[in-house]
C-alpha positions as CSV (number, residue, x, y, z in Angstrom):
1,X,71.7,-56.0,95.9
2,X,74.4,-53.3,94.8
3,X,76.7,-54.1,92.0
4,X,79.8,-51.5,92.7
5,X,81.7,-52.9,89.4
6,X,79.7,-52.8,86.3
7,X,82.6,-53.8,84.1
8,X,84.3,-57.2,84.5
9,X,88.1,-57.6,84.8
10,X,90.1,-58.2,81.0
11,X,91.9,-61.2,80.0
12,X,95.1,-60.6,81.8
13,X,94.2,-57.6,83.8
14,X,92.7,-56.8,86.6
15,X,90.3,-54.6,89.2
16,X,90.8,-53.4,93.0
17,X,88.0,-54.2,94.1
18,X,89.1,-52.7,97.6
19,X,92.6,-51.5,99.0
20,X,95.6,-54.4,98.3
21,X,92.6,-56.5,97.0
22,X,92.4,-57.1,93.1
23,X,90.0,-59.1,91.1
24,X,90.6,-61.3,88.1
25,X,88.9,-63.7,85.4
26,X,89.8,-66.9,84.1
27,X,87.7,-68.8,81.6
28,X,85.8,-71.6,81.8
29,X,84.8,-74.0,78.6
30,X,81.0,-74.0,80.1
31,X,77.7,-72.0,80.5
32,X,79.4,-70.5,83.2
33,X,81.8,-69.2,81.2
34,X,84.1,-67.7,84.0
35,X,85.4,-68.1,87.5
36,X,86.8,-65.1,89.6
37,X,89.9,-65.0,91.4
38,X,91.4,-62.6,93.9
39,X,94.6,-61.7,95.0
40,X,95.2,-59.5,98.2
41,X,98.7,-57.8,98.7
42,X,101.4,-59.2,101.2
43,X,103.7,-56.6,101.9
44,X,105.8,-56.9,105.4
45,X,109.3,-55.7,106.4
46,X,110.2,-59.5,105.3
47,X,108.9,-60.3,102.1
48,X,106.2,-58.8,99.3
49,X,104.3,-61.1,97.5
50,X,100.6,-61.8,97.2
51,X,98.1,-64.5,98.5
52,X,95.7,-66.0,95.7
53,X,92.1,-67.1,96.4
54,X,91.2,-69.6,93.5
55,X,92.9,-70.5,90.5
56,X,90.9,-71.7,87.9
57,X,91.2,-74.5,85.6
58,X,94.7,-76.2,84.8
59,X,94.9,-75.2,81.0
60,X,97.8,-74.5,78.9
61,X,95.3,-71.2,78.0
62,X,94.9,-70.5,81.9
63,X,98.8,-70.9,82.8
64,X,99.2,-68.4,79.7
65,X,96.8,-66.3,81.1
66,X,98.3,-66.4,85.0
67,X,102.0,-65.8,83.7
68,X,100.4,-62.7,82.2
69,X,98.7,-61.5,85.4
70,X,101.9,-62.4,87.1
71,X,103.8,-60.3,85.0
72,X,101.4,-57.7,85.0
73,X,99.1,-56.1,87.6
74,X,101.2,-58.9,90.2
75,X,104.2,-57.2,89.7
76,X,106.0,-60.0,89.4
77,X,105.9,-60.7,92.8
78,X,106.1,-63.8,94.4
79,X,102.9,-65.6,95.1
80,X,103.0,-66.6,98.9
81,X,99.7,-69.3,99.2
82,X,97.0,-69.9,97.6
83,X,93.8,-70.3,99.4
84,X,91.4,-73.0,97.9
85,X,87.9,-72.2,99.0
86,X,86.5,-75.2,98.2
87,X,87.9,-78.5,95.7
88,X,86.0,-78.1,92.4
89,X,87.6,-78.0,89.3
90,X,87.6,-74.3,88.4
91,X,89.0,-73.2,92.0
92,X,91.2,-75.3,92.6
93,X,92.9,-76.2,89.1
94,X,95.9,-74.9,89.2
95,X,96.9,-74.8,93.3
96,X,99.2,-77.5,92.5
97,X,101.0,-75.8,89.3
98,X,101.5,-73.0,91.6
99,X,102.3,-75.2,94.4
100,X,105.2,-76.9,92.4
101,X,106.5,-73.9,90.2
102,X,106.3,-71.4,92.8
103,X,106.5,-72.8,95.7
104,X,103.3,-71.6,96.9
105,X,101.7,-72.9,100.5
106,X,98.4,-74.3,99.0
107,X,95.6,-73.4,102.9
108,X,92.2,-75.2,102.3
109,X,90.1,-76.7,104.5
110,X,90.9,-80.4,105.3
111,X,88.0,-81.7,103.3
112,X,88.6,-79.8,100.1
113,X,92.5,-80.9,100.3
114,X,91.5,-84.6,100.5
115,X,88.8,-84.2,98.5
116,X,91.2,-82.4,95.7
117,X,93.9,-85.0,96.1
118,X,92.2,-88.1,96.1
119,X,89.9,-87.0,93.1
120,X,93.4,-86.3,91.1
121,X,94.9,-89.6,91.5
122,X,91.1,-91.7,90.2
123,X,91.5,-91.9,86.8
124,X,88.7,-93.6,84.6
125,X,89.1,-94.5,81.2
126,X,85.0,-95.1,81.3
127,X,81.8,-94.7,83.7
128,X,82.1,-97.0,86.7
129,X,79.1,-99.3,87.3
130,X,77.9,-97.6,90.1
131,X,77.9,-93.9,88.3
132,X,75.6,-95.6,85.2
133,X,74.0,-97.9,87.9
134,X,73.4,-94.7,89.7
135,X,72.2,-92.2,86.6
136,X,70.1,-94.8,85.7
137,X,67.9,-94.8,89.0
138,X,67.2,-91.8,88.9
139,X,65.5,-92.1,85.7
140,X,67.7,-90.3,83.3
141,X,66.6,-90.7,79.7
142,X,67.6,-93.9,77.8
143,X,69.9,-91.6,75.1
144,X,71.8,-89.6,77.4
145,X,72.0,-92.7,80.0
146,X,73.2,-94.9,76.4
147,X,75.9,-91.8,75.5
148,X,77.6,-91.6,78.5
149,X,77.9,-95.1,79.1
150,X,79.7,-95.4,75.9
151,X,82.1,-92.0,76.2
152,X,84.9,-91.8,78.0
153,X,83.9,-89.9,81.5
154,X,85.7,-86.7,83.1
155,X,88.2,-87.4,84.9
156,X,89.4,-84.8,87.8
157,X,92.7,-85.1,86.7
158,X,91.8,-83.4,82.7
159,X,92.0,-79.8,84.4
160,X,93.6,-80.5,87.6
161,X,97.3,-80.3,88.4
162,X,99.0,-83.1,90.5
163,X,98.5,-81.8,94.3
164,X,101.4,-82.6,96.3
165,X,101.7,-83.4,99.8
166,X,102.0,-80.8,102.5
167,X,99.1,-78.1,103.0
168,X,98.0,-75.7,105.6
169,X,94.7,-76.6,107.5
170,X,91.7,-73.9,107.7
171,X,89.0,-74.5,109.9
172,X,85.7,-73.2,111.5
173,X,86.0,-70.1,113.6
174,X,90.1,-69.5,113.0
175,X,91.0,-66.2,112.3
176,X,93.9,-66.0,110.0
177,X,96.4,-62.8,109.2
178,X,96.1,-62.1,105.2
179,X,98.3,-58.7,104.0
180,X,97.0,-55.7,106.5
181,X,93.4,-57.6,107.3
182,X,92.5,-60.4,110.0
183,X,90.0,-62.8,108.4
184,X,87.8,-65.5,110.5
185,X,86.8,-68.4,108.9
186,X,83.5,-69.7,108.2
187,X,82.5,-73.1,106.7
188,X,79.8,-73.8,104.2
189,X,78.7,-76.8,103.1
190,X,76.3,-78.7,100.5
191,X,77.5,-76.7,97.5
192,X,81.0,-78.6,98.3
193,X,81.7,-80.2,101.8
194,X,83.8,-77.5,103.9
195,X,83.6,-74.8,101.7
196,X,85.6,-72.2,103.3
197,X,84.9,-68.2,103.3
198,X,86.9,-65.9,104.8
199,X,85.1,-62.4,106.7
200,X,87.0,-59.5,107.0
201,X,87.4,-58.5,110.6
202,X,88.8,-54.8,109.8
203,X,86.5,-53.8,107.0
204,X,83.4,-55.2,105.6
205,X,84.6,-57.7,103.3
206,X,83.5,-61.4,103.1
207,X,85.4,-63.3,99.9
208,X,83.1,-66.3,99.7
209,X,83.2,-68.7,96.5
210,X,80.4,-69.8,95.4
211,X,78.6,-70.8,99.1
212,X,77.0,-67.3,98.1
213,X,77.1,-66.2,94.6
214,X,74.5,-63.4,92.7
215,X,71.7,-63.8,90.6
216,X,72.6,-67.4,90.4
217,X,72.3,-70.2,92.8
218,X,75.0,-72.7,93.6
219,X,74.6,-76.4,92.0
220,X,73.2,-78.5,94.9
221,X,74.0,-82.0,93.3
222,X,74.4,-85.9,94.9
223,X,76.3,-87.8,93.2
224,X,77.3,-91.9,92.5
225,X,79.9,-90.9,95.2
226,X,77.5,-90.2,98.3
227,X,73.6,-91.3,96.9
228,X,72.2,-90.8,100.0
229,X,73.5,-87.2,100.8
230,X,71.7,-84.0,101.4
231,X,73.4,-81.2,100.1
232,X,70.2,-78.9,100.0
233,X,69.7,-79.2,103.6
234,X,73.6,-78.7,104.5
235,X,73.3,-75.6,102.1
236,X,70.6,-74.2,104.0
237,X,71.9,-74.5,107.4
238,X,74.9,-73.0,106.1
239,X,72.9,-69.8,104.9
240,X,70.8,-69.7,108.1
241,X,74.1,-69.3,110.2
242,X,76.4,-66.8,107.8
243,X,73.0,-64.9,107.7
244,X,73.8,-64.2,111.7
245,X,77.5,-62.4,109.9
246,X,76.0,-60.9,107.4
247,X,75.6,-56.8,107.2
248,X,74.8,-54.4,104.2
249,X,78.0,-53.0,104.4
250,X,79.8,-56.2,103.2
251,X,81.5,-56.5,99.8
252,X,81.1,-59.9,98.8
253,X,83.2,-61.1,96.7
254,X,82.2,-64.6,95.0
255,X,83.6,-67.5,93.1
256,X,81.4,-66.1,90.1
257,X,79.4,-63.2,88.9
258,X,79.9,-59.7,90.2
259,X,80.9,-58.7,93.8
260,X,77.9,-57.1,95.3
261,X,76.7,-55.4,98.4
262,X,73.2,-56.6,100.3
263,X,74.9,-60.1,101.6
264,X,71.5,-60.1,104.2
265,X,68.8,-59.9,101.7
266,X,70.8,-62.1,99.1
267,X,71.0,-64.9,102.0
268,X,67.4,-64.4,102.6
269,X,66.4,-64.3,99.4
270,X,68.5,-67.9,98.3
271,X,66.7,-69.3,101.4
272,X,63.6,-68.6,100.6
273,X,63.7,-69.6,96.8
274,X,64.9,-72.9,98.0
275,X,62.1,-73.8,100.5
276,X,59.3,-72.6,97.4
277,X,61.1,-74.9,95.2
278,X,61.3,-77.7,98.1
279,X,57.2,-76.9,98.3
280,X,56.9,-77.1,94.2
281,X,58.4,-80.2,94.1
282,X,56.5,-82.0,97.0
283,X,53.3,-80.7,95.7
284,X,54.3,-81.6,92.1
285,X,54.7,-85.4,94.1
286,X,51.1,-85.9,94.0
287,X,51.4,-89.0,91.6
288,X,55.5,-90.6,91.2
289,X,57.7,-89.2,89.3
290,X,61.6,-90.4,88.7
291,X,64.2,-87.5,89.5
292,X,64.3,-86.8,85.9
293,X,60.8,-86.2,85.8
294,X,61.1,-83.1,88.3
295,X,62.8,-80.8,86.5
296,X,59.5,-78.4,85.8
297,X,58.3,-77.4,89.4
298,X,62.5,-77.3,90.8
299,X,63.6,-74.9,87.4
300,X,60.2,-73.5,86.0
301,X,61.9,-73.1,82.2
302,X,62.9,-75.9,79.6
303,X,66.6,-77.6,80.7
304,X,68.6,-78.2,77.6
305,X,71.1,-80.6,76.7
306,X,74.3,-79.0,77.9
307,X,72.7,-78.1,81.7
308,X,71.0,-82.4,82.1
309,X,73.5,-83.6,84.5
310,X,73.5,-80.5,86.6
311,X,70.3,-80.3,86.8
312,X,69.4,-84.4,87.7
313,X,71.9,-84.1,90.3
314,X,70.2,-81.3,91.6
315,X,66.9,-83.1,91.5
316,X,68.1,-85.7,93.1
317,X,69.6,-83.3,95.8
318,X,66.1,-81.7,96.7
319,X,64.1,-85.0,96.5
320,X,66.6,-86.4,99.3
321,X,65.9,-83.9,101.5
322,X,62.1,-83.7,101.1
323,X,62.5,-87.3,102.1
324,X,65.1,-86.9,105.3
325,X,62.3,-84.4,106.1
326,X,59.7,-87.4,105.9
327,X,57.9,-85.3,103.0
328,X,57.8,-88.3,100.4
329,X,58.4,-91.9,99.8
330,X,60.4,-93.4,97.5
331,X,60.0,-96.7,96.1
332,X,62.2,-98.5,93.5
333,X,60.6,-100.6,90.3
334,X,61.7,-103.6,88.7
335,X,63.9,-102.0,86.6
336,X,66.0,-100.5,89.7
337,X,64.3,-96.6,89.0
338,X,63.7,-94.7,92.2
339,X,59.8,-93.4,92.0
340,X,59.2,-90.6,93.9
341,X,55.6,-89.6,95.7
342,X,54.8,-87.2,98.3
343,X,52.9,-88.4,101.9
């Protein structure tokens, strides 16, 4: 891979990353400790404005931080849509601030929409019984398991903006107009059900969240929601059939990290890590083990506190598609803890 931009976009400035395309930061209280954000140039005999891809999360610090851009390298311009690639937290945060102050079109695929909306309005004040229920099946340890069930959970809502009705659908294979470029649509999946990237039909630019991201990979998790899901094999089907796009004169732009060229050997490459960590894990299957238990042969370093739940949800992404793939059992003990043995 080729990194064109070594330096990363200021607080409250920003980088063309190509013509009428800029780049921009917000932060995130995590690891990750950023999610990228783009806005491409509208300018027609009718109106100049700009479209947004992303938003980040719904923060008084973030709203600071997007009046400043707005006032800034935006120009003050008015902000048209906002494109949601896909309905996490950190992309979609603040498409309903702009949505209601701005009177932005909010265009995401129909899953991420729902998805977004519904997730907004499901407020907990503590852990359902199936989320512990769930956690505890897949063996998470008795302190963690014990702490969560006593603190209050995250709720969508904390650092997502109300969503109001009315959005514009994007689906598979459309080809949408966005400032001088036509884009086609391609949909991703297991990172976040109909993840949407958008491919440059004029130039060789592909904006695509985190379905492809450098030097990282995207979380693969199954959650209380959908236990039986297989996000690892919807992930790599989804790689398989972008790779058939993908060319080295792309500029990727994703959802986090650095834009990069080499999209063909990146998609190979995040293929290929995943089906050696899919052959760690069965080997490592020899005797049970709980989902918790497989974090050596799936990461190969120590997980620490802060990275736990990302990384059991993971686990228990990669175990259910060894076993749709008939490559282990599973079995449940008395206690209601999912053991785990390869064939």
């Amino acid at each position: 891979m080729k990194f064109p931009n070594k330096d990363t976009p200021k607080t409250g400035k920003a980088i063309e990353v190509a013509n009428d395309i800029l780049w921009m930061r917000l932060p995130l209280p995590m690891a990750l400790d950023h999610v990228n954000v783009y806005a491409i140039r509208e300018k027609t005999e009718e109106c100049d404005g700009w479209t947004l891809i992303d938003t980040g999360f719904d923060t008084k610090k973030s709203r600071s931080i997007w009046e400043e851009l707005l006032k800034g390298p935006l120009l003050d311009l008015p902000i048209k849509r906002v494109i949601v690639t896909h309905h996490h937290p950190d992309h979609v945060g603040l498409a309903g601030w702009f949505q209601s102050k701005y009177a932005s079109e909010i265009w995401a695929s129909r899953t991420t929409w729902l998805f977004a909306r519904m997730m907004t309005l499901d407020r907990n004040e503590k852990p359902s019984k199936e989320t512990l229920n769930f956690y505890k099946s897949a063996g998470m340890d008795k302190e963690i398991l014990e702490q969560r069930s006593k603190s209050a959970p995250f709720n969508f809502s904390d650092v997502v903006a109300p969503i109001a009705l009315g959005f514009r659908r994007l689906q598979q294979d459309e080809t949408i107009r966005i400032g001088k470029r036509s884009w086609k649509i391609h949909m991703g999946n297991g990172h976040s059900p109909e993840h949407s990237t958008l491919w440059s039909i004029d130039d060789d630019i592909v904006i695509a969240g985190d379905q492809i991201l450098p030097s990282i990979s995207p979380n693969l998790g199954v959650y209380a929601t959908e236990p039986e899901a297989d996000p690892v094999g919807e992930w790599l089907e989804s790689c398989e059939r972008l790779l058939l796009e993908a060319n080295n004169d792309q500029l990727v732009l994703p959802g986090h990290k650095l834009p990069f060229y080499g999209l063909p050997n990146r998609l190979t490459q995040l293929i290929e890590n995943h089906h050696e960590a899919l052959e760690r894990l069965s080997n490592f299957l020899i005797t049970p083990k709980t989902a918790a238990q497989c974090f050596e042969p799936l990461y190969r370093r120590k997980i620490n506190s802060s990275e736990y739940g990302l990384a059991l949800v993971e686990s228990i992404g990669h175990l259910n598609h060894l076993l749709k793939e008939k490559k282990v059992i599973r079995e449940k003990t008395i206690e209601g803890i999912w053991l785990w043995k390869k064939i």
